[in-house]
DRENTORKOL-3810 file (N, C-alpha, C; in nm, 4 decimals):
REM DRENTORKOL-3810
@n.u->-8.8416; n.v->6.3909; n.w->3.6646; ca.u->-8.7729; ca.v->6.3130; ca.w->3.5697; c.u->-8.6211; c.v->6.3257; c.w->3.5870
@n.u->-8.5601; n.v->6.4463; n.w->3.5845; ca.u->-8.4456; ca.v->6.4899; ca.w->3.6578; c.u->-8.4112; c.v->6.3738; c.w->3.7903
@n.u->-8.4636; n.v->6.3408; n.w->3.8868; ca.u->-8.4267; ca.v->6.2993; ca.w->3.9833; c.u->-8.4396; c.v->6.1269; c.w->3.9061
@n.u->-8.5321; n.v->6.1231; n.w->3.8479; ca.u->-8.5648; ca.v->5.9903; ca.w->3.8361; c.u->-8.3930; c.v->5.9718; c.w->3.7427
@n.u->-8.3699; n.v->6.0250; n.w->3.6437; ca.u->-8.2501; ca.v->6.0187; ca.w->3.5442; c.u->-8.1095; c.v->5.9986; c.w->3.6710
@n.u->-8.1433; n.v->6.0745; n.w->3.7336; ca.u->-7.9909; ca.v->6.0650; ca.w->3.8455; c.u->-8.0175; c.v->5.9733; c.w->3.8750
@n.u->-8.0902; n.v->5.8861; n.w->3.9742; ca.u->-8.1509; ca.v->5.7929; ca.w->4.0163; c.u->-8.0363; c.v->5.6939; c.w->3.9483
@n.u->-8.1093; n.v->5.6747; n.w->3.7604; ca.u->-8.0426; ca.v->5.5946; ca.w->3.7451; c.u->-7.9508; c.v->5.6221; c.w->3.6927
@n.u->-7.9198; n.v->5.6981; n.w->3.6551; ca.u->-7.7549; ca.v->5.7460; ca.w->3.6430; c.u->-7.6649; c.v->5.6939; c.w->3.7612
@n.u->-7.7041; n.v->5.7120; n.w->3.8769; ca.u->-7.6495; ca.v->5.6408; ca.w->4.0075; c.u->-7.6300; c.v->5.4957; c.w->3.9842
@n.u->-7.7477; n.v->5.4799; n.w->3.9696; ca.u->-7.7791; ca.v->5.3335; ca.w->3.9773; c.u->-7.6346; c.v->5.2353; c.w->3.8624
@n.u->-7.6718; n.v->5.2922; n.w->3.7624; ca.u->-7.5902; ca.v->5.2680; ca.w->3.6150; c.u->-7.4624; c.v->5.2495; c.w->3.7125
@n.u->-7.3933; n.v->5.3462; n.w->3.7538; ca.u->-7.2649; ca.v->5.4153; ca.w->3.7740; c.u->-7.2419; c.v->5.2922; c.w->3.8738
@n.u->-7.3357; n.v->5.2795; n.w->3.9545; ca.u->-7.3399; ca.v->5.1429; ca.w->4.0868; c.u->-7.2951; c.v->5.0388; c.w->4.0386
@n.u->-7.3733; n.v->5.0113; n.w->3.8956; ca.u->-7.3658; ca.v->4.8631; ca.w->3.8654; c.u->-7.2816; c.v->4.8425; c.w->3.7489
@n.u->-7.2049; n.v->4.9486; n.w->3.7235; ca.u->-7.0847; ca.v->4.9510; ca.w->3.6677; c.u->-6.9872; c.v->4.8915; c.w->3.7738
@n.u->-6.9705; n.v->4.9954; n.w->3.8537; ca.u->-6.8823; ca.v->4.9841; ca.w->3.9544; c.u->-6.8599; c.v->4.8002; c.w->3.9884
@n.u->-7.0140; n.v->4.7831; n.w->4.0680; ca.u->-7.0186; ca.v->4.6751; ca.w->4.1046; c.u->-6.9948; c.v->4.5259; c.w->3.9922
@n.u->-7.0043; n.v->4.5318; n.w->3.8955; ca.u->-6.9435; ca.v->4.4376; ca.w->3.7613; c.u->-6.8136; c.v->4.4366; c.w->3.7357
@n.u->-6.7613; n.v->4.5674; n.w->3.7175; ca.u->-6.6307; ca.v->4.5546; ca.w->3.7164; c.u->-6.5274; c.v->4.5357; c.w->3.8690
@n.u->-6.6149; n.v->4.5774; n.w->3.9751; ca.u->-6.5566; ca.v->4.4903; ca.w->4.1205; c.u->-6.5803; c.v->4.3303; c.w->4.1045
@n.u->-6.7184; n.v->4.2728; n.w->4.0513; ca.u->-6.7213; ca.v->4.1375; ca.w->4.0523; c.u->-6.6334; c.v->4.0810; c.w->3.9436
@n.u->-6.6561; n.v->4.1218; n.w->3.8324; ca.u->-6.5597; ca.v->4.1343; ca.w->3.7153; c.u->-6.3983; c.v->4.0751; c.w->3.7514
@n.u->-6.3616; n.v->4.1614; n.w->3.8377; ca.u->-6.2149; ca.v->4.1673; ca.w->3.8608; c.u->-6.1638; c.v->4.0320; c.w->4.0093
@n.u->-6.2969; n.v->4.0512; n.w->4.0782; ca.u->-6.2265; ca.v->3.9014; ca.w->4.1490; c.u->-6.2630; c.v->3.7898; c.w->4.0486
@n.u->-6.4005; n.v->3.7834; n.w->3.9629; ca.u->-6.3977; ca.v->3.6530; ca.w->3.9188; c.u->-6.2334; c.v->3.6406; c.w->3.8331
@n.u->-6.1901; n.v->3.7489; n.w->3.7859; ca.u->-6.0322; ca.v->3.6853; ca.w->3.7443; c.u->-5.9437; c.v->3.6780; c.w->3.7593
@n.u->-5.9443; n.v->3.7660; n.w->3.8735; ca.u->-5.8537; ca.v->3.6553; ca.w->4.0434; c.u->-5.9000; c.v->3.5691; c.w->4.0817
@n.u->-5.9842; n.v->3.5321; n.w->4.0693; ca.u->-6.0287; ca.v->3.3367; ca.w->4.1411; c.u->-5.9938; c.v->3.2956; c.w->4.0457
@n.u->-6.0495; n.v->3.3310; n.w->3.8876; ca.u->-5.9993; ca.v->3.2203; ca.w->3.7709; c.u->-5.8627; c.v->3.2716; c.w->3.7819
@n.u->-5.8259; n.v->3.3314; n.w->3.7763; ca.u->-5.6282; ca.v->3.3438; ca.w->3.7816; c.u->-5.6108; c.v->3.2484; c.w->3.9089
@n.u->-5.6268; n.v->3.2394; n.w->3.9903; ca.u->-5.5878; ca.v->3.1685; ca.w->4.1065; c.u->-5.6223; c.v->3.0073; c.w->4.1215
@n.u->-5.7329; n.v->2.9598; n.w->4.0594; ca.u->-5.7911; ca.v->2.8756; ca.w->3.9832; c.u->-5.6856; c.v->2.7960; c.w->3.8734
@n.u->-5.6806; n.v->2.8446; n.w->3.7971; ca.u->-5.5943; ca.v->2.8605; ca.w->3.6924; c.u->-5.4337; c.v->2.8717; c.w->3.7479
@n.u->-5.3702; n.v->2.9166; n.w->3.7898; ca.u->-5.2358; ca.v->2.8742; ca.w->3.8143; c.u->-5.2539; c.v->2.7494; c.w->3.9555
@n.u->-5.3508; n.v->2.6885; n.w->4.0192; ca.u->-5.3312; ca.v->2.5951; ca.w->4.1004; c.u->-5.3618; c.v->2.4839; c.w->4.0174
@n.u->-5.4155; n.v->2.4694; n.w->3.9496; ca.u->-5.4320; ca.v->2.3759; ca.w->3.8211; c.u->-5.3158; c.v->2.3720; c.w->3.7925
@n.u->-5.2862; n.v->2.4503; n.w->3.6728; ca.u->-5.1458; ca.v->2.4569; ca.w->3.5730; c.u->-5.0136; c.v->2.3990; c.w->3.6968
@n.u->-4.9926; n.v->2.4896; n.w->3.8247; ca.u->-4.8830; ca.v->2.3869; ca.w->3.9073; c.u->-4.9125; c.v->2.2290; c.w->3.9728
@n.u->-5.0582; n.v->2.1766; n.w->3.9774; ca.u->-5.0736; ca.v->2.0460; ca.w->4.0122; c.u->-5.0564; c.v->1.9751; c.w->3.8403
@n.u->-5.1424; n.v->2.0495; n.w->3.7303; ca.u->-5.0720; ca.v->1.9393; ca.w->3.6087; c.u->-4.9434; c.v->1.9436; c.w->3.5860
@n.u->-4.8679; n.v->2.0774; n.w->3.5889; ca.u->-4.7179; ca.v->2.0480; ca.w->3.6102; c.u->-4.6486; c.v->1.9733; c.w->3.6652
@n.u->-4.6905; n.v->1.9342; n.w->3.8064; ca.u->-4.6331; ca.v->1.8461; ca.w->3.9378; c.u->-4.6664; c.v->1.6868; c.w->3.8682
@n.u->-4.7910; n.v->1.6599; n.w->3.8065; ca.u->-4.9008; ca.v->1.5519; ca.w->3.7541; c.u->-4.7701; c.v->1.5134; c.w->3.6067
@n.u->-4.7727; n.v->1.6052; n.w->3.5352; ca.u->-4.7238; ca.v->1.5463; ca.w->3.4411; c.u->-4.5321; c.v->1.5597; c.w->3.4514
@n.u->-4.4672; n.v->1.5921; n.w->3.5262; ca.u->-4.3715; ca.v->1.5837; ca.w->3.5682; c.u->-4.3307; c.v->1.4410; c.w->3.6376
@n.u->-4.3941; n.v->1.4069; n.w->3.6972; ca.u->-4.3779; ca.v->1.2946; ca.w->3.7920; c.u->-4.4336; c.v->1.1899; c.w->3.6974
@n.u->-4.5201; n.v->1.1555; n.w->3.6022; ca.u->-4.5428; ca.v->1.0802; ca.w->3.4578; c.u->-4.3991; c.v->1.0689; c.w->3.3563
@n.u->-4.3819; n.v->1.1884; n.w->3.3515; ca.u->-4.2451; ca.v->1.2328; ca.w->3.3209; c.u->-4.1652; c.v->1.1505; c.w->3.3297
@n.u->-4.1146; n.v->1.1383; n.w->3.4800; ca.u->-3.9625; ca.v->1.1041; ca.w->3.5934; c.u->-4.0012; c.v->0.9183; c.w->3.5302
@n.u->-4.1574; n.v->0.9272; n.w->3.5561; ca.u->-4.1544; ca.v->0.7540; ca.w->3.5778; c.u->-4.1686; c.v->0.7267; c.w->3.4126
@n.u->-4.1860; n.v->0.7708; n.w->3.3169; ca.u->-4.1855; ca.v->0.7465; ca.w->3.1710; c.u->-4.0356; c.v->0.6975; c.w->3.1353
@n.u->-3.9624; n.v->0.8398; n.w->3.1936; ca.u->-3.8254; ca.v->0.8313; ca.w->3.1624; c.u->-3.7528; c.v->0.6924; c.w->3.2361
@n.u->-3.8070; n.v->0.6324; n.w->3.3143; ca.u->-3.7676; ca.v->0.5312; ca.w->3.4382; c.u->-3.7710; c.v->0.4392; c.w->3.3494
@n.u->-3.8763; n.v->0.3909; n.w->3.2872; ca.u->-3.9435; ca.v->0.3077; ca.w->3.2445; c.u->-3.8744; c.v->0.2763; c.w->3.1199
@n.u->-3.9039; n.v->0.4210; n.w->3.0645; ca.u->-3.8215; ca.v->0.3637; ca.w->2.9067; c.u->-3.6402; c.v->0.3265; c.w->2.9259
@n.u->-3.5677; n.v->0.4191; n.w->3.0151; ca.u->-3.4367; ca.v->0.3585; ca.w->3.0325; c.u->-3.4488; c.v->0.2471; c.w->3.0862
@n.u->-3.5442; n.v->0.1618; n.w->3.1719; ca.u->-3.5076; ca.v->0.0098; ca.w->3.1573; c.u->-3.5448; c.v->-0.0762; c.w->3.0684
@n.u->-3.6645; n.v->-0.0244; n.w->2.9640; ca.u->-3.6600; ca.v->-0.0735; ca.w->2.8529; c.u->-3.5563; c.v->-0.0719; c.w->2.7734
@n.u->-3.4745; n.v->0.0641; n.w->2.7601; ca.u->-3.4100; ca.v->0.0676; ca.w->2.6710; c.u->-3.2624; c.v->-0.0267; c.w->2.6732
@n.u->-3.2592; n.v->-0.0533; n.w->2.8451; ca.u->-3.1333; ca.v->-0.1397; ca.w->2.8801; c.u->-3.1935; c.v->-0.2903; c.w->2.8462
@n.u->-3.2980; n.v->-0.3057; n.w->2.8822; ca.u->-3.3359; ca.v->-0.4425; ca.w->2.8504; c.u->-3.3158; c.v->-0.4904; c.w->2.6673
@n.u->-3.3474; n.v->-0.3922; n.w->2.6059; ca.u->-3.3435; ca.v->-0.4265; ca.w->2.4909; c.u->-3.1897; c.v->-0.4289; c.w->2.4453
@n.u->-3.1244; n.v->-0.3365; n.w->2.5334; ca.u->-3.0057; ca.v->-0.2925; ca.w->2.4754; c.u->-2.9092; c.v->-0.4670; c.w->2.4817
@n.u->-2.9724; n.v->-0.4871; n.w->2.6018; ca.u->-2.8715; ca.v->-0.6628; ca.w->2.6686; c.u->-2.9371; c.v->-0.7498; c.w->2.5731
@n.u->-3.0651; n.v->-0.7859; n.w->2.5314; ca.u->-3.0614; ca.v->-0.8329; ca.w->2.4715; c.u->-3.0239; c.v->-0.8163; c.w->2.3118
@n.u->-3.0220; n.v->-0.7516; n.w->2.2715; ca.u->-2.9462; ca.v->-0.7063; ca.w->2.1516; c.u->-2.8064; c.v->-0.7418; c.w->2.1530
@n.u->-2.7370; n.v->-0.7110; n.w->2.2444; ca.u->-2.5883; ca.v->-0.7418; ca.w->2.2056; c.u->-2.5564; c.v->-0.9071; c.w->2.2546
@n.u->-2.6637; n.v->-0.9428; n.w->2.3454; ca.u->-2.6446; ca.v->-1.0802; ca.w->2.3636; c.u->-2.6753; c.v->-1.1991; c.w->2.2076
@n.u->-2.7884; n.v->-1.1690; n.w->2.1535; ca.u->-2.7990; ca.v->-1.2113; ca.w->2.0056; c.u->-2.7185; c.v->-1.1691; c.w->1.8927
@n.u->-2.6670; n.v->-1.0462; n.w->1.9451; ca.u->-2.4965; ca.v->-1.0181; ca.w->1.8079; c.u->-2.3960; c.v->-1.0943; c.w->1.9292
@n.u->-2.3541; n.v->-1.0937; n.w->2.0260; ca.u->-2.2266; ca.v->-1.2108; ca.w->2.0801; c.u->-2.2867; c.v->-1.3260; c.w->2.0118
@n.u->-2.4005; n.v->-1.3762; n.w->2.0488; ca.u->-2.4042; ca.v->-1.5219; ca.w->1.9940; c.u->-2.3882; c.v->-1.5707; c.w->1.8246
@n.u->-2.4356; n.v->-1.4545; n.w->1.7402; ca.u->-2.4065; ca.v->-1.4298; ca.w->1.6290; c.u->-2.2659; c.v->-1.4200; c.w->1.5881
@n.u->-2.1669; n.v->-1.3123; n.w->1.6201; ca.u->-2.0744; ca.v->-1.3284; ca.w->1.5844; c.u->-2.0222; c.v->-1.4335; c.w->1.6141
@n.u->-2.0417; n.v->-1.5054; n.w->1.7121; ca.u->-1.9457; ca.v->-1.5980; ca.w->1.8271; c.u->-1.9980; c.v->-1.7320; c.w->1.6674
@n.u->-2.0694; n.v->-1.7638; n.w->1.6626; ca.u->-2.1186; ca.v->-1.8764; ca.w->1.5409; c.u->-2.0742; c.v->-1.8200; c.w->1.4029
@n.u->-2.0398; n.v->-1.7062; n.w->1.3650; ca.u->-1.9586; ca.v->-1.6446; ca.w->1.2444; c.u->-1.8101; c.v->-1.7025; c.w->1.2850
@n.u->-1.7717; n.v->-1.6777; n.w->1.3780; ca.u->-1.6343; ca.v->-1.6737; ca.w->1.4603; c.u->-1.6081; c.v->-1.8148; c.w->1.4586
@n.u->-1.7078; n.v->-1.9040; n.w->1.4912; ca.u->-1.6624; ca.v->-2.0512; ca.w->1.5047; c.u->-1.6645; c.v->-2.0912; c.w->1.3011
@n.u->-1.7779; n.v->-2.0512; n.w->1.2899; ca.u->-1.6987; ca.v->-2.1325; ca.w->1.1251; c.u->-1.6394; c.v->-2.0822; c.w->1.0732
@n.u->-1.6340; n.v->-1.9460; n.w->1.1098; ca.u->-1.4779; ca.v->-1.9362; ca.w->0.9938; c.u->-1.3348; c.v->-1.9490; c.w->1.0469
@n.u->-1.3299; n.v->-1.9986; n.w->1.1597; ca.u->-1.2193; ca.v->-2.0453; ca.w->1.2366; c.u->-1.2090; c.v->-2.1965; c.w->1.1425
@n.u->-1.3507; n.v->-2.2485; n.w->1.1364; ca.u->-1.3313; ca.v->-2.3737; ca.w->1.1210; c.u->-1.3157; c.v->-2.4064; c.w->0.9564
@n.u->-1.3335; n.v->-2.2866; n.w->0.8915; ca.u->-1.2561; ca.v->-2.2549; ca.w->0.7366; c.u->-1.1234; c.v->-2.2897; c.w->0.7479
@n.u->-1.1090; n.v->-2.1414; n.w->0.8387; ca.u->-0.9318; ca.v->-2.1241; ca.w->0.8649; c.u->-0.8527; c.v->-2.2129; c.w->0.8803
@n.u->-0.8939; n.v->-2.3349; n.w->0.9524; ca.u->-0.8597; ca.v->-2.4457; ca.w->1.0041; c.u->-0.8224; c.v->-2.5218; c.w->0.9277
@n.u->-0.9458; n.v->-2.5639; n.w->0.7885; ca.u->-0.9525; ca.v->-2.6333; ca.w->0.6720; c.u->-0.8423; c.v->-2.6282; c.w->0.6325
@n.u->-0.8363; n.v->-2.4608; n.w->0.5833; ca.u->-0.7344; ca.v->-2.3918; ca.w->0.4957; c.u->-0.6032; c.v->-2.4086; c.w->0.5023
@n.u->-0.5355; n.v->-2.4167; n.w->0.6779; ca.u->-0.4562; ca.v->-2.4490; ca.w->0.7151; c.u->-0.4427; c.v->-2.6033; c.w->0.7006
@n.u->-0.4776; n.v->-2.6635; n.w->0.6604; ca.u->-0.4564; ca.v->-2.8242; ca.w->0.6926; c.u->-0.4186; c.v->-2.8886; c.w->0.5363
@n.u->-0.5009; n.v->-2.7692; n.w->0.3997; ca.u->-0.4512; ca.v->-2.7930; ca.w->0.3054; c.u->-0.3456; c.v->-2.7510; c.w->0.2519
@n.u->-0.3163; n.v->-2.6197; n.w->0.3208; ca.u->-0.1731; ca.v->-2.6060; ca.w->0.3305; c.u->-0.0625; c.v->-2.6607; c.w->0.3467
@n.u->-0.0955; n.v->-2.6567; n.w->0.4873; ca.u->0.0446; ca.v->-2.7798; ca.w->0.5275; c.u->0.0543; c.v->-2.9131; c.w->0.4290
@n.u->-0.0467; n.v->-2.9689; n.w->0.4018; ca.u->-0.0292; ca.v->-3.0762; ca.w->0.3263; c.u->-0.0094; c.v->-3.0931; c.w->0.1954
@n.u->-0.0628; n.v->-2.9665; n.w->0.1549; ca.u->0.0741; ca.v->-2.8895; ca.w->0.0020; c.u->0.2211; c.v->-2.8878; c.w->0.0280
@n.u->0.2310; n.v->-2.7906; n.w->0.2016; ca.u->0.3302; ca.v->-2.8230; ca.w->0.1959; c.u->0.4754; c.v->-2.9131; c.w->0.2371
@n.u->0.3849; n.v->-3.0337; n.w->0.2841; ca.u->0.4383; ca.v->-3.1568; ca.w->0.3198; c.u->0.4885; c.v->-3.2410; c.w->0.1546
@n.u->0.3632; n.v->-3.2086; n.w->0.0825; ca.u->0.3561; ca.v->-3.2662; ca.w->-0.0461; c.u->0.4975; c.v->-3.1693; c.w->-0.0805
@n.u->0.5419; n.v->-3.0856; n.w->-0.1019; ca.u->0.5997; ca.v->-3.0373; ca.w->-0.1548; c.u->0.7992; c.v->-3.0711; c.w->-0.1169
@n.u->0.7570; n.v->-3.0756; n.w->0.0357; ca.u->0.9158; ca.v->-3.1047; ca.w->0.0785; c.u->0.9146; c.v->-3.2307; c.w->0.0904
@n.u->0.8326; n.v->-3.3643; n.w->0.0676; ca.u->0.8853; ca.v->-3.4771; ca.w->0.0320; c.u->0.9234; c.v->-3.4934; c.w->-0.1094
@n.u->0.8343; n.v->-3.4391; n.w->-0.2571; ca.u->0.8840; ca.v->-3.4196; ca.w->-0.3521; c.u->1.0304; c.v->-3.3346; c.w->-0.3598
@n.u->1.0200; n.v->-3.2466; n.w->-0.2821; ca.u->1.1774; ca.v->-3.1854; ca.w->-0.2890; c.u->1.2791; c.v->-3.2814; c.w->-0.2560
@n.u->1.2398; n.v->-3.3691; n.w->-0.1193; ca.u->1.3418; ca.v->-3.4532; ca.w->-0.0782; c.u->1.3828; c.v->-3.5546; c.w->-0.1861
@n.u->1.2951; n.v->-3.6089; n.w->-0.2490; ca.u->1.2986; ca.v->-3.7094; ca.w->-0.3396; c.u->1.3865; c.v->-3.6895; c.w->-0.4395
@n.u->1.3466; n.v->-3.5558; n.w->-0.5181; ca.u->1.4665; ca.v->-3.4585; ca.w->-0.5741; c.u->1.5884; c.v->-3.4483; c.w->-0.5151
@n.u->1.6055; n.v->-3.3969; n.w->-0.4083; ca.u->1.7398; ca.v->-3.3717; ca.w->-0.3792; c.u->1.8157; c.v->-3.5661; c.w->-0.3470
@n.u->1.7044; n.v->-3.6123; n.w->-0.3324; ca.u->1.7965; ca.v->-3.7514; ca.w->-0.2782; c.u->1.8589; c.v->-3.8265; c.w->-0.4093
@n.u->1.7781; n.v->-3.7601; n.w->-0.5331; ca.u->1.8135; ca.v->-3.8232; ca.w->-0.6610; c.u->1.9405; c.v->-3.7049; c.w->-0.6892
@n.u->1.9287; n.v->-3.5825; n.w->-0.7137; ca.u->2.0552; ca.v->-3.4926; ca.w->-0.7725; c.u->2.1317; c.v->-3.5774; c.w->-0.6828
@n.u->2.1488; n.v->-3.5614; n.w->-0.5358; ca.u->2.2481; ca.v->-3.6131; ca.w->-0.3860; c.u->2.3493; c.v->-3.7597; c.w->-0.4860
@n.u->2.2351; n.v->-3.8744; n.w->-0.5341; ca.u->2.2846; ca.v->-4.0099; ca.w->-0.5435; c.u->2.3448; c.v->-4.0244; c.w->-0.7582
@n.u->2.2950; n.v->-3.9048; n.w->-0.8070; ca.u->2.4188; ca.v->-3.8548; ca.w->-0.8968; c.u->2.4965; c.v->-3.7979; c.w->-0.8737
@n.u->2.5326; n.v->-3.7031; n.w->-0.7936; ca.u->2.6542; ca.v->-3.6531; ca.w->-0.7736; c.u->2.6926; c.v->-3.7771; c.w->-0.7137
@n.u->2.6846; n.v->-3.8709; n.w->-0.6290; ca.u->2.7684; ca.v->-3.9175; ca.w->-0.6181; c.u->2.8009; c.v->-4.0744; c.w->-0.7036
@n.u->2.7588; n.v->-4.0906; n.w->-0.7837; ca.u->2.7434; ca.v->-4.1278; ca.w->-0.8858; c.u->2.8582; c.v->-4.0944; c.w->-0.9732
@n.u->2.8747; n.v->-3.9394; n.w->-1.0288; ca.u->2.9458; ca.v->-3.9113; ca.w->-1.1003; c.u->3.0925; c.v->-3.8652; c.w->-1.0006
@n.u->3.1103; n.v->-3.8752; n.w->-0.9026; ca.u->3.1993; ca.v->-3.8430; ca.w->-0.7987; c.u->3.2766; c.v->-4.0173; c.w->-0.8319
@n.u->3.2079; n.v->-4.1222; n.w->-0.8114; ca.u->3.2774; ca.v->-4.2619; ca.w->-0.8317; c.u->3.3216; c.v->-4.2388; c.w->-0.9988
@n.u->3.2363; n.v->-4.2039; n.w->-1.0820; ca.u->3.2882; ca.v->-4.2311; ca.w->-1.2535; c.u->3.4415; c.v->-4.1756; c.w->-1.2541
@n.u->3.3971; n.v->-4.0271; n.w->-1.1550; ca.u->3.5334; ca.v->-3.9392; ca.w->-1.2062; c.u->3.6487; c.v->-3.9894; c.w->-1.1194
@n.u->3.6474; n.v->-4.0633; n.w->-0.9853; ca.u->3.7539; ca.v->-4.1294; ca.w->-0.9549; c.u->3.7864; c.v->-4.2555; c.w->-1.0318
@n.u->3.6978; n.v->-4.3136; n.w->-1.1017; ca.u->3.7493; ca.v->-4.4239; ca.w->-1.2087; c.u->3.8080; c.v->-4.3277; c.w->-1.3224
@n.u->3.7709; n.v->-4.2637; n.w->-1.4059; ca.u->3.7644; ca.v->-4.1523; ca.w->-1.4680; c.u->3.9382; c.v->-4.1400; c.w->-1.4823
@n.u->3.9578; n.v->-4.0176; n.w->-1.3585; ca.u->4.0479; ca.v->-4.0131; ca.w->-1.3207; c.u->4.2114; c.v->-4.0431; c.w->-1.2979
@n.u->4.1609; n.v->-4.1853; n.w->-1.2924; ca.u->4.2780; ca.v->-4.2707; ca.w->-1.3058; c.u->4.3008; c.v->-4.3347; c.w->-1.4176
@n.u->4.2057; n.v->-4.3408; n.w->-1.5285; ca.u->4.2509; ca.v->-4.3961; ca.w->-1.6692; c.u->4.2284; c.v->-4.3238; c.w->-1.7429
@n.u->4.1270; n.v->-4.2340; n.w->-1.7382; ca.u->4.1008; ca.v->-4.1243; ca.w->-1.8375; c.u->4.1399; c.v->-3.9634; c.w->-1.8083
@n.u->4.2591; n.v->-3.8987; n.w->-1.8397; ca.u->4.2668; ca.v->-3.7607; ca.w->-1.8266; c.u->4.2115; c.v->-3.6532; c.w->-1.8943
@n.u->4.1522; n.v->-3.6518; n.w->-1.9899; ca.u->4.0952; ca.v->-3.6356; ca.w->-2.0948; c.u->3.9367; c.v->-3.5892; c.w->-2.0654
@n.u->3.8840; n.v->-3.7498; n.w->-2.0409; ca.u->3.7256; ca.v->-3.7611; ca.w->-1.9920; c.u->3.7092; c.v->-3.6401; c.w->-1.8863
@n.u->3.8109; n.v->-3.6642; n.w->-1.7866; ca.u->3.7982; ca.v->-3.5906; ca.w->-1.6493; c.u->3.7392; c.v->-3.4411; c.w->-1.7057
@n.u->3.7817; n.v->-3.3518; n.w->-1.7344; ca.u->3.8173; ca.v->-3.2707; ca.w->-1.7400; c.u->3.6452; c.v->-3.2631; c.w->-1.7747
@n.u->3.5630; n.v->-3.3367; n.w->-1.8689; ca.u->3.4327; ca.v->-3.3220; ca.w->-1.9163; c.u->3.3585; c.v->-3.3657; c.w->-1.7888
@n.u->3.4145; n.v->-3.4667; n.w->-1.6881; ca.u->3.2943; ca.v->-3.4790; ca.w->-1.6416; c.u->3.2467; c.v->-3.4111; c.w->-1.4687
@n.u->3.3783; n.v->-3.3081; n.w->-1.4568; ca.u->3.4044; ca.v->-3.2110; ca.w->-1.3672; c.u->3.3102; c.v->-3.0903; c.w->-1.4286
@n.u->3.2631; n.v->-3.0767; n.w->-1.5372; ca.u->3.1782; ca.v->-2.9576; ca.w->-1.6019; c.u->3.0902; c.v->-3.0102; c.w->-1.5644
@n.u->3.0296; n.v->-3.1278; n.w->-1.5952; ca.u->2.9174; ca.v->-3.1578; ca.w->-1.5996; c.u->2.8672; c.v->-3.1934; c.w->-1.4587
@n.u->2.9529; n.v->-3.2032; n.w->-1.3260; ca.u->2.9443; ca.v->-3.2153; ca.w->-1.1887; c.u->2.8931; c.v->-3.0606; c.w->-1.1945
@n.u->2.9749; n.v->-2.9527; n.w->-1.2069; ca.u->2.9770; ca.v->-2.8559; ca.w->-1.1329; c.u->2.8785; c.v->-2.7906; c.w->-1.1902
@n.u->2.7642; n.v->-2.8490; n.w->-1.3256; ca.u->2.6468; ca.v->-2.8062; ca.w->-1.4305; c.u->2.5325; c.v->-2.8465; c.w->-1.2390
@n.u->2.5381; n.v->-3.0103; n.w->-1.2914; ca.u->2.4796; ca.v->-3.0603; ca.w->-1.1899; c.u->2.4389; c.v->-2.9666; c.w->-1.0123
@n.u->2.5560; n.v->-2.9636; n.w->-0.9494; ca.u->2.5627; ca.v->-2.9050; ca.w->-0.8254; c.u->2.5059; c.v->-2.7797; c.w->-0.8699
@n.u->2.5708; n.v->-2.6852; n.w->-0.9317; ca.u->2.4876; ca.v->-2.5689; ca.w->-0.9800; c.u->2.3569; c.v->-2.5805; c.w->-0.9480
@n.u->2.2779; n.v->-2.6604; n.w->-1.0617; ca.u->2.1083; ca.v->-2.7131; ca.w->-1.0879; c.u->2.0779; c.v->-2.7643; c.w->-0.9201
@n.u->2.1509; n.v->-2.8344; n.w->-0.8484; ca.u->2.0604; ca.v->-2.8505; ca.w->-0.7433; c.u->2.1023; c.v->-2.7519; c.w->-0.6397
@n.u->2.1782; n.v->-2.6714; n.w->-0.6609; ca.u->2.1970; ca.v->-2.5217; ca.w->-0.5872; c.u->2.0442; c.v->-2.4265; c.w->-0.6456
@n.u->2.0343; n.v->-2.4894; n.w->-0.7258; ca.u->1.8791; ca.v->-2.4021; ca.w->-0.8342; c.u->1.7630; c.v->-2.4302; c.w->-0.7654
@n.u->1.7445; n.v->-2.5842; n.w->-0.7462; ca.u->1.6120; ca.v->-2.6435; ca.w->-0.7038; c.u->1.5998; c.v->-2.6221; c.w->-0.5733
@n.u->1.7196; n.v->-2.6222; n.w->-0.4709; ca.u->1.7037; ca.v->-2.6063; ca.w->-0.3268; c.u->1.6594; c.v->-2.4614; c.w->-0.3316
@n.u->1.7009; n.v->-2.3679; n.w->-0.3682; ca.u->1.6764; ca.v->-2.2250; ca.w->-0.3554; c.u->1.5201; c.v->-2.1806; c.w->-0.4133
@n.u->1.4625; n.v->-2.2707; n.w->-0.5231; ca.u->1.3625; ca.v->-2.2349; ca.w->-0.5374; c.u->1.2586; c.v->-2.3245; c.w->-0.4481
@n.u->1.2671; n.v->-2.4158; n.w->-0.3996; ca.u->1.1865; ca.v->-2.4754; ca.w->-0.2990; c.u->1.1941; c.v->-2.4286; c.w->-0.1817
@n.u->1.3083; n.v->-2.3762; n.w->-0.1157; ca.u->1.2925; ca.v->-2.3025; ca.w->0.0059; c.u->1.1975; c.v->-2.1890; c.w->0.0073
@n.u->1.2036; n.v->-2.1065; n.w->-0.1136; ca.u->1.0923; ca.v->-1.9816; ca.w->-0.1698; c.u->0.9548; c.v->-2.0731; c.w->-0.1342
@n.u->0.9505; n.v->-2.1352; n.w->-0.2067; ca.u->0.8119; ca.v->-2.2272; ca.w->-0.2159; c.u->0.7629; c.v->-2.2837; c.w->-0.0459
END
């Protein structure tokens, strides 16, 4: 029984041995297994990668051109009507202020054709009346004053 117990005591000790020898390459093959995998999906999904990234930067330029091509055309049609406001705006302007310096002219051509108006009274004036004169030299220099008034505030205008 003795011999038979060594026996397998041997035996045991054998097939220890021998499990943990098979043991230890199967996880060097799976280790070896296993990192030739892991560097071909690395290589696999790297190169998915390169061409993802390819792909989406010409998407992203494609979208990008068209995007700013539909804001140019956008602004560019903001840009044309309100030019063509501006335009309006300007046209009622000027023609305020056309309206305004022919009414001025009209004005000044009327103060212009009293003064000289009262320029003839006061040389009639003048010569028969010394008296009158003297009133209607105030009332010239009231006058000229007032259209020294209206020119200065229409030039503002």
């Amino acid at each position: 029984m003795i011999f038979k117990q060594k026996i397998s005591d041997e035996l045991t000790t054998y097939d220890i041995k021998n499990n943990m020898f098979i043991t230890a390459e199967v996880i060097k093959i799976k280790n070896e297994i296993n990192t030739k995998i892991t560097n071909k999906l690395s290589a696999y999904l790297s190169e998915i990668n390169s061409t993802f990234i390819v792909k989406l930067s010409r998407i992203n330029n494609e979208l990008n051109n068209k995007l700013n091509e539909e804001v140019n055309v956008g602004f560019s049609r903001i840009n044309i009507k309100l030019n063509a406001k501006l335009i309006a705006e300007i046209k009622k302007i000027n023609s305020h202020d056309a309206r305004y310096a022919s009414k001025t002219q009209k004005i000044l051509l009327m103060v212009n054709n009293m003064i000289t108006k009262l320029d003839n009274i006061e040389e009639v004036c003048h010569n028969d009346f010394g008296n009158i004169l003297s009133e209607f030299t105030s009332i010239k220099t009231f006058i000229e004053a007032l259209r020294s008034k209206m020119i200065q505030y229409y030039a503002i205008v």
